[in-house]
C-alpha positions in Angstrom: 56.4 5.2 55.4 57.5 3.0 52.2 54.9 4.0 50.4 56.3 7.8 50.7 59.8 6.9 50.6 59.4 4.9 47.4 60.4 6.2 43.7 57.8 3.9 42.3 55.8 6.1 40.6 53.6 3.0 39.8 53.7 1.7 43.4 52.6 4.8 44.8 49.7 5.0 42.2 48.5 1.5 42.9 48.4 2.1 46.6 46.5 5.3 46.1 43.0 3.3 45.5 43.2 0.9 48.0 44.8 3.9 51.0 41.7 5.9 49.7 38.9 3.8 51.7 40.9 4.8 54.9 41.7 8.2 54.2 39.4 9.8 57.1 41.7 7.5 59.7 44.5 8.4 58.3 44.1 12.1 58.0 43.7 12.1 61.4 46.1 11.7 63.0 49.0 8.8 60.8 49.5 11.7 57.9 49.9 14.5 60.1 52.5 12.6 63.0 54.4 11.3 59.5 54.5 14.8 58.2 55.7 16.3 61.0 59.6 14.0 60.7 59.2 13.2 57.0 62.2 14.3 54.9 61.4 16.4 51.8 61.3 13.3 49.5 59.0 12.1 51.6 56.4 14.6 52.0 56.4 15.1 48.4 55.3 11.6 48.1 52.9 12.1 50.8 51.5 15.2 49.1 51.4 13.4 45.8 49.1 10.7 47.6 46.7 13.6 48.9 46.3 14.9 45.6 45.2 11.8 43.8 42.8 11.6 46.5 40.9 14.8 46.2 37.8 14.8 47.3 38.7 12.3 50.6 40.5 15.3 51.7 38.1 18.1 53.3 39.8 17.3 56.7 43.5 17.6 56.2 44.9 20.7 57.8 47.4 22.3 55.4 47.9 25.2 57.6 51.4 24.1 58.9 52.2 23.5 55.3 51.7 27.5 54.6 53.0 28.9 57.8 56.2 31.4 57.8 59.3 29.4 57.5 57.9 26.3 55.7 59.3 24.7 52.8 59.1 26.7 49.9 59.5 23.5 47.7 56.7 21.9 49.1 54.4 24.9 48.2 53.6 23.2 44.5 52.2 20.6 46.2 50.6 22.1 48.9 48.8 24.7 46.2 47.6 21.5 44.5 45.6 20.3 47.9 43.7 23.8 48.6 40.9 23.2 45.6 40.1 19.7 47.7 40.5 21.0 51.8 38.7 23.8 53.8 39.9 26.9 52.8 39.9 30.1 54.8 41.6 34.1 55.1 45.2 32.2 56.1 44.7 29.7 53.1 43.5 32.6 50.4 46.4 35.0 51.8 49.1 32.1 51.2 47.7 31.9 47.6 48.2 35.7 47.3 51.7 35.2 48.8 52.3 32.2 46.1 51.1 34.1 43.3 54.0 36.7 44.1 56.7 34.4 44.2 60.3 34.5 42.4 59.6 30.9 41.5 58.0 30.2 38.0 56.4 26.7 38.8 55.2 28.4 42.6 53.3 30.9 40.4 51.6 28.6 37.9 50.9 26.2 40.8 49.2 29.4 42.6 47.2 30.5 39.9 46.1 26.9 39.1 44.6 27.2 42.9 43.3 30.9 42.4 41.0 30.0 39.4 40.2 26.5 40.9 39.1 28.1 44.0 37.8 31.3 42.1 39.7 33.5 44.5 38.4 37.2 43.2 41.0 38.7 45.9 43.6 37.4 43.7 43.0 39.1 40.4 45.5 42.0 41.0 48.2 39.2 41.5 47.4 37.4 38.5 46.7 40.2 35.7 50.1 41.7 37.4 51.5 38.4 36.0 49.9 38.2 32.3 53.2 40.6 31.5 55.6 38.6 32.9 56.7 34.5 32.0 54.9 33.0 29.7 54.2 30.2 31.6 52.8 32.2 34.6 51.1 34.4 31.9 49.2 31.4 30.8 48.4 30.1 33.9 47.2 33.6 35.5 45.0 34.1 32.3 43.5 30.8 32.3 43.0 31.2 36.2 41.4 34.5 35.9 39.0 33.5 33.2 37.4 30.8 35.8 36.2 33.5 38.7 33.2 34.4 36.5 32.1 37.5 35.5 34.8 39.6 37.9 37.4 37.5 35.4 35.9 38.0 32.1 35.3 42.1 33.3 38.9 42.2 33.5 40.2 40.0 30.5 38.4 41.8 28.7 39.8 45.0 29.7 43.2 43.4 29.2 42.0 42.5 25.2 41.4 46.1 25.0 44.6 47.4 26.5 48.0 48.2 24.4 49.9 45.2 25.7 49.4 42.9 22.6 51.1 39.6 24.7 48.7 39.3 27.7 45.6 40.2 25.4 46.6 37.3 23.2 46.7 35.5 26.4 43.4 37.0 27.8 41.7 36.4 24.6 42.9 32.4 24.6 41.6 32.1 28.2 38.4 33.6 27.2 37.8 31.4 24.1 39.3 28.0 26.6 35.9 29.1 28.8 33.8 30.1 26.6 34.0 26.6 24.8 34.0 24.7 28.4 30.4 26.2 28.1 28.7 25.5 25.5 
């Protein structure tokens, strides 16, 4: 419970390492039971925790975290968990829910998880967004250009369509990829 509760950025990140090695234990059953009376400030350093583990985390159950009626200024830090746990419809709908959020830093944290995840169901969402905040704009380009082919189909579309601000963002996200590849 310190560990959550602290500010310490630096305390937190030098507990990370040596919490990792138990991470299966504690996912279990000690994360879950803490979530469940944790006060915001706490889960967020909880979440925080999760992320920097990553790949220890196929096990967590995030599902109570995306239910109706959760915290809304959690979901950041939820999103940030789905590339690293099981994901199913529930998980890939709550993205799709994110995505068409009021909140700017909901929707770049959504479309971070879209393209990470290379959720194709969530294109709509996100070239729906390349007219809208920049941020979000950025973030929904860059997130469509990682789902492949489906993606670069349809930034492609978007370079060849009237709106001159989302192709200069569909062209960037192109070019981003295109150099990741070679």
């Amino acid at each position: 419970r310190v560990l959550f509760r602290s500010e310490s950025f630096l305390v937190r990140a030098l507990l990370v390492n040596e919490l990792k090695r138990h991470a299966s234990y504690l996912l279990a059953e000690t994360i879950p039971r803490f979530l469940e009376a944790a006060t915001r400030i706490e889960a967020v350093g909880c979440f925080e925790v999760l992320v920097a583990w990553e790949t220890a985390l196929p096990t967590f159950d995030v599902h109570p975290w995306i239910a109706a009626g959760s915290d809304r200024r959690l979901w950041p830090f939820v999103l940030a968990l789905l590339p690293y746990v099981e994901t199913d419809d529930a998980v890939n709908e709550f993205v799709v829910t994110a995505l068409q959020s009021d909140n700017v830093t909901i929707q770049c944290a959504a479309a971070e998880a879209a393209g990470r995840l290379q959720l194709e169901s969530s294109i709509p969402c996100l070239l729906a967004a390349l007219g809208g905040e920049k941020e979000v704009a950025a973030a929904s380009a860059n997130a469509i250009a990682q789902m492949g082919e489906p993606g670069e189909r349809s930034l492609e579309q978007i370079i060849a369509g009237q709106d001159r601000d989302a192709a200069a963002f569909a062209m960037e996200a192109l070019e981003r990829v295109t150099v990741q590849l070679r």
